[in-house]
N, C-alpha and C positions, 0 to 999 in steps of 0.2 A: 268373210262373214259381214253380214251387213247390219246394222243399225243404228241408233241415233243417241244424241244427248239432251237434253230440254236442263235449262238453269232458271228454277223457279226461287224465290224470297215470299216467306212465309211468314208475317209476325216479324218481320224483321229479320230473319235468320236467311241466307243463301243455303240452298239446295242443289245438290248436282244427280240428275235422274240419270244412268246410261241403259240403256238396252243393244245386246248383243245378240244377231239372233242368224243362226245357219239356212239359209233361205231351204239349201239341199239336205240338211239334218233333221231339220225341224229344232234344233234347240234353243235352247230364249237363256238366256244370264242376265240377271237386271240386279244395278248395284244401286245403292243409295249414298251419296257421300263418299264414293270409292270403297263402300261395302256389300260382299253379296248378299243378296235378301230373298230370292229367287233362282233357282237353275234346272228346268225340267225341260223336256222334249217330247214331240209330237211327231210321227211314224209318217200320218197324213197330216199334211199342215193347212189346212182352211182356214188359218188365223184364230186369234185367242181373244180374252180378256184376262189382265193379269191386276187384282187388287193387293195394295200397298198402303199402310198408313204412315205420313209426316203429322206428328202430334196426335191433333183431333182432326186432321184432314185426310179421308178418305180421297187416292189418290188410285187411278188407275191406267194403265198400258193397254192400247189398245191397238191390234194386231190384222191389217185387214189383207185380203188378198184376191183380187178379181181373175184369177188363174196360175197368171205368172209375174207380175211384177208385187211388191207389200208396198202399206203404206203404214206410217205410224204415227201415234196421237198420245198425247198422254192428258189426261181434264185432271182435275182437283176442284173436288165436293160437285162431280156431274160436269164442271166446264170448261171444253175445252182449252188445253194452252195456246194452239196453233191459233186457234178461229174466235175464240172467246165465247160460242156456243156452246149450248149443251150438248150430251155428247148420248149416246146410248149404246147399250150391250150389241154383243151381236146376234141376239135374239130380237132387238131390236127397243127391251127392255131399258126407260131413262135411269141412266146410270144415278142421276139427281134420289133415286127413290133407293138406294142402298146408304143403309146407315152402317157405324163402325162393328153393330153388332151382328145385320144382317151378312157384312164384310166375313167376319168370322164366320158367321156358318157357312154361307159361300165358300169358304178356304177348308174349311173344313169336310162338309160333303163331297166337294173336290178329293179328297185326300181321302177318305174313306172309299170311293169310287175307285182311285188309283191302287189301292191296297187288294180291294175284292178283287179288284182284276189281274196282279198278282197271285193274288192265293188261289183263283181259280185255275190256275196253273198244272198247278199239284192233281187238283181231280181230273184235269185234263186229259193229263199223262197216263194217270192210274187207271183209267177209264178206258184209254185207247190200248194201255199194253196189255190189258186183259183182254180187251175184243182180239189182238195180235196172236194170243195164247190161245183162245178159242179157235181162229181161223188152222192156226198149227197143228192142234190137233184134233181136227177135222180135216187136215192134209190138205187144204185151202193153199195159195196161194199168194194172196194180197195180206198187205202189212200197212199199217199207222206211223209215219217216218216220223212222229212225236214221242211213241212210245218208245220204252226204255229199252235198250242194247241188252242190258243185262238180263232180263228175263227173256229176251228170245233165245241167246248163249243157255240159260237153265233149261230152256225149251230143249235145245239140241242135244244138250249133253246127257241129258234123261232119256232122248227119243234114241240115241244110239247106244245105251246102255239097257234100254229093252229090247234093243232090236237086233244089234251084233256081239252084244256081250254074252248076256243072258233073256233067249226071246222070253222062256217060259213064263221072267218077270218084268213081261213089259207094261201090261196095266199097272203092277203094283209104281214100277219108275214113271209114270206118265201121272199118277196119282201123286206120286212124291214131288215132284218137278212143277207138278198143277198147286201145290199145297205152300212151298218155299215161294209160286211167285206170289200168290195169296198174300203171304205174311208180307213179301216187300211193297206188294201194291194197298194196305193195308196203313204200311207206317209213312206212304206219302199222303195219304187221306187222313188221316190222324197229323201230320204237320198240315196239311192243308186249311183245318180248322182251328189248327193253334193262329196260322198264320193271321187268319181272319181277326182275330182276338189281336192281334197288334203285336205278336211275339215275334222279336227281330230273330231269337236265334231261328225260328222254322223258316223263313226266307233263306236264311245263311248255311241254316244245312242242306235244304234245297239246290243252294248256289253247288254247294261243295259236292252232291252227290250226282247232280245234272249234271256237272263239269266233269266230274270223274267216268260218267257215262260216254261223253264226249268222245273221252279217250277210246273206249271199245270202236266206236261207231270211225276215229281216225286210224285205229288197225285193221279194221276190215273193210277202208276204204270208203265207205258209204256218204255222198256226197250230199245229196238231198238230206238225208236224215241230219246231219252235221249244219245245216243252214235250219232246222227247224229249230235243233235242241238250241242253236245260239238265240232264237229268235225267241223261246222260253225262259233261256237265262238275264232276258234285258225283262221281260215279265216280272218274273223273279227280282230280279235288281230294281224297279220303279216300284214294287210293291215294300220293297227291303228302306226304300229312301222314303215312301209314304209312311210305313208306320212309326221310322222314325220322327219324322214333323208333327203326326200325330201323339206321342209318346210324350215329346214334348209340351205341346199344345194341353195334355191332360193334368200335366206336373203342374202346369200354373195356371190351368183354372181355378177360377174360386169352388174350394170346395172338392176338389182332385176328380171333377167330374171325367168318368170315361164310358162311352158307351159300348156296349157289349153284345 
């Protein structure tokens, strides 16, 4: 893992910046004082900006990358520590023009972003296993290796119970089987919008019922599908860690301001 230290004196006080950051993971850990204050990860890594405040001093990590090697910088109040220059975003926006409150919303919209993009998860799924139910009984072929294991198992277990059990009631079991996956793809859309709203358990039941899906999709061997749902449960989990910082972030505004 690679990264740096910078030892800044602020007002008199010694500071110790560290950043630790997985060039191949994409993850960033940045302590302040040999405390964490930051720990999130990046799938594609084209480098970051990561803001921080020491007192009344907006401070930021900046994360650059020209393909393959990083470079790293950290400014306080816009200027550089390496070069003593100003320093700017990687929009290319002068860091110099972020104040401590614009900081906050910056951190904030950040986090509200990472949240959505979590809970879109849920519709994701819900979305694809139903096109998977459609395609099934249409006697199709192709399948969404996102959607859920468990409604294609309801799919099967209904299409063989109209069809070698009892054929005379096959529509009525294709109806029924169409109807139970309804209600489950139903109450992921319904946490999907809880999620949105900042509710940590709808991420966590997410976690627990993708995960248990998991399992289906590891007894019937499906390998692809098993590398999707893991790649939904990390979805799930950065959305699960966002509404937490936001959660907090709302406790101690003034005013218990939260948006909705």
């Amino acid at each position: 893992m690679a990264g740096k230290t910078w030892n800044v004196n602020l007002e008199g006080f010694n500071h110790i910046v560290e950043l630790e950051h997985g060039t191949l993971s994409g993850k960033r850990v940045i302590k302040l004082d040999g405390k964490i204050i930051e720990e999130n990860q990046k799938l594609v890594d084209s480098g970051n900006d990561h803001f921080f405040m020491i007192g009344e001093h907006t401070c930021t990590i900046h994360i650059r990358t020209g393909g393959i090697k990083f470079k790293y910088d950290l400014s306080i109040d816009g200027i550089s520590a390496e070069t003593g220059k100003p320093t700017n975003m990687l929009d290319g926006t002068p860091v110099a023009l972020y104040t401590p409150e614009t900081v906050d919303t910056f951190e904030r919209l950040k986090l509200i972003k990472q949240l959505k993009n979590g809970a879109n998860w849920f519709f994701w799924i819900a979305g694809l296993s139903l096109v998977n139910t459609i395609v099934f009984l249409f006697d199709g072929s192709m399948y969404f290796v996102v959607g859920l294991g468990i409604t294609q198992i309801v799919d099967g277990v209904f299409y063989v119970l109209g069809t070698e059990i009892n054929s005379d009631l096959g529509l009525f079991f294709q109806i029924v089987g169409l109807v139970i996956n309804l209600v489950l793809l139903g109450a992921l859309v319904f946490f999907g919008f809880k999620a949105r709203k900042q509710k940590k358990w709808a991420f966590i039941t997410g976690l627990i019922l993708y995960g248990l899906d998991v399992l289906i999709l590891i007894w019937v061997g499906d390998l692809f599908s098993i590398l999707f749902h893991a790649l939904a449960l990390f979805g799930f989990y950065q959305g699960l860690k966002a509404a937490g910082k936001l959660n907090v972030i709302d406790q101690t505004a003034p005013g218990g301001y939260q948006e909705r």
